[in-house]
C-alpha angles and dihedrals in degrees: 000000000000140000133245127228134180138216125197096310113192127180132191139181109202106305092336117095114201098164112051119199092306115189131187148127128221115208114225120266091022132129111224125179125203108215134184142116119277122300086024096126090253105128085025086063090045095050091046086056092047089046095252092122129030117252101234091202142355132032143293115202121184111187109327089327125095097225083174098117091012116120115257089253092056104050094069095236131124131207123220102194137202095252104060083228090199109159109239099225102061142071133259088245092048096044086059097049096037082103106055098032080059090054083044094238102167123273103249097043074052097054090034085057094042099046083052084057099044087039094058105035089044101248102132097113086048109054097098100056134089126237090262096063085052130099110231088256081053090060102041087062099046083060093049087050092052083061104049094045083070099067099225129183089218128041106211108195111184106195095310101178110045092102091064133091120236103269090054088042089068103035089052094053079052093052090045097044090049080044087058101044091046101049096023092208127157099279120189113181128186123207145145090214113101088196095058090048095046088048100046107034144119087162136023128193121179117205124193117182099350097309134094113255098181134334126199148103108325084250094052100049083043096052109026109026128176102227146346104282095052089045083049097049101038121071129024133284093023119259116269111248118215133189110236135180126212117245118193111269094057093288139139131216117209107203087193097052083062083270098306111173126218131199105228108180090203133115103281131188111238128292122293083024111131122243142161134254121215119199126174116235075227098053097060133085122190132219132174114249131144103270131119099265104108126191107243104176136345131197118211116197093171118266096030129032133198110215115194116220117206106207133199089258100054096250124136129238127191114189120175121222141188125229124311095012092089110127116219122245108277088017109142105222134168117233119227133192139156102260096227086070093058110101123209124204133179109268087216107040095023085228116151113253115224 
C-alpha cells in the first residue's frame, strides 16, 4: 500500500488547460472518490495518476517515489475501467491472470494469486466460464479481480459501475466497499454520482471544471460545505436554493417563503444586499395553511416521499416528507425549518457566509 499526493498539477491539451494547479494528498490505505459532473477533470486527474496521460507540470508521488514522468507498468498501480475489457475467448480464471502470464511470472504463483481474488470477490464457482456465461455484476468483478492479482500499491476505478443497472449498481458499492475493507488497499474512485461517493468514501474531492471545490469526509462536505456548487451536488435530492435579502439585525428576508425572515447569525453583507438561501429537502416539514405555496407535484417511494412547492416567485421547493404527511396535489401549505439548518452564500461568489 502507498498513498498518493499531488503537486500543482497542471494538464493541457494544446492551448487549452482542463486540470488547474490541483493539489492534494491521499492517505494509505483511503478511499478516496473523485466526484463532479461531466467534463469536471475527474477521470483526467485519474489517468494522469495511472500514466495515461502526461502530467504538464507539477508532480505525482505515490508512496516515497515521483511516478510523475514514470511509464503506467512501473507506478504499481492498477485501473479498473468503465467498459469490463475482458477478452471473450478466455476463461475467468485466464482473464485474471492475463497480467501476470504476460510478465512470465510462474504458473502456480499465477493460480495461488488467482484462487486469493476469486476467493475474495466470490468467483470460485465461476472460474471456468467464460464472460458470456456473467452477468454484467460477474464481470465487473472479474475486472476488479485482474486488477488485484497484480498486487498494486494503488486501486484506479474509473466509473466502474456506469454499465449496470440499478440493482447491480447497488449490490456492486456493497462488493467494493467489503474489497476495501478486506484488503485495505489505496483506493481512488471516479464518479459523477454523488451517492456512490457519499457510500464508499474516506475521502471525498469535488471537481468542477478542472479545479477542487472541497474536499473532505462525505459528512462534512454534506453538513458543513464551502460554497454553492459543493451544498448543490452533495446530498439527494440537491439543496433548494432561495433568493434572500439582507434586513438590519443580522436577518434575511425570503421573498419565496411569503417573506419569512430568518435570524442568521452569520457574517452578511449590508442591508438590501442580495444572498442565497440554502435549505435541505430533509430539513422542512409541511402543513397546510392558507399562503401562496402551492404543492405542484409529489413523489411517493414508499416510506418517504419528495413533494415539490411551486412559490410566488417562481422558485422551486422540494421538501421530503414520511408517511401520512404527503400533502395532496394543489394542496396550500406553509413550509417550516429550524433556522440553524438554513445555509447562507454570497449571491455574487457563490462562497458560503459564516
Amino acid at each position: 500500500m502507498a498513498g498518493v499526493v499531488l503537486n500543482n498539477v497542471v494538464k493541457r491539451f494544446g492551448e487549452a488547460e482542463v486540470i488547474h494547479g490541483v493539489n492534494l494528498e491521499i492517505e494509505e490505505g483511503e478511499f478516496c472518490v473523485f466526484v463532479g459532473p461531466s467534463g469536471c477533470g475527474k477521470s483526467t486527474l485519474l489517468r494522469m495518476v495511472a500514466g495515461l496521460e502526461e502530467t504538464t507540470e507539477g508532480s505525482i508521488h505515490i508512496g516515497s517515489r515521483d511516478v510523475t514522468r514514470a511509464d503506467p507498468a512501473d507506478r504499481g498501480v492498477a485501473m479498473v475501467f468503465q467498459t469490463y475489457a475482458l477478452y471473450p475467448h478466455m476463461t475467468v480464471a485466464e482473464n485474471m491472470g492475463f497480467g501476470l502470464k504476460m510478465n512470465r511470472v510462474p504458473k502456480a504463483e499465477i493460480a495461488e494469486k488467482v484462487a486469493k481474488a476469486a476467493e475474495i470477490l466470490q468467483l470460485g464457482p465461476y472460474l471456468d466460464r467464460k464472460p458470456k456465461a456473467l452477468s454484467g455484476g460477474q464481470r465487473q468483478r472479474v475486472a476488479i479481480g485482474r486488477a488485484i492479482v497484480r498486487g498494486p500499491e494503488v486501486f484506479l476505478f474509473d466509473e466502474p459501475l456506469s454499465n449496470l443497472d440499478a440493482e447491480l449498481r447497488v449490490e456492486m458499492r456493497v462488493e467494493i466497499a467489503r474489497l476495501h475493507d478486506e484488503i485495505g488497499a489505496t483506493m481512488i474512485y471516479v464518479t459523477h454520482d454523488q451517492v456512490e461517493a457519499m457510500t464508499l468514501a474516506d475521502k471525498i474531492v469535488v471537481l468542477r471544471a478542472g479545479r477542487i471545490e472541497q474536499v473532505g469526509s462525505p459528512m462534512k462536505l454534506y453538513e458543513d460545505p464551502d460554497n454553492l456548487f459543493v451544498a448543490g451536488f452533495i446530498g439527494s435530492p440537491s439543496m433548494n436554493f432561495l433568493e434572500g435579502i439582507v434586513e438590519p439585525g443580522g436577518k434575511v428576508r425570503v421573498p419565496a417563503l411569503d417573506g419569512r425572515v430568518i435570524e442568521t447569525g452569520v457574517a452578511l453583507p449590508a442591508p438590501g444586499a442580495k444572498v442565497t438561501v440554502g435549505l435541505r429537502p430533509q430539513n422542512l416539514s409541511l402543513k397546510t395553511a392558507d399562503t401562496p405555496l402551492v404543492v405542484a407535484h409529489s413523489e411517493r417511494l414508499g416510506g418517504v416521499a419528495y413533494d415539490y412547492l411551486d412559490t410566488p416567485t417562481g422558485e422551486r421547493i422540494i421538501a421530503e416528507t414520511r408517511g401520512d404527511e404527503v400533502q395532496p396535489a394543489k394542496t396550500r401549505v406553509a413550509v417550516d425549518f429550524d433556522p440553524q439548518t438554513a445555509m447562507f452564500f454570497d449571491a455574487e461568489t457563490e462562497a458560503r457566509l459564516r
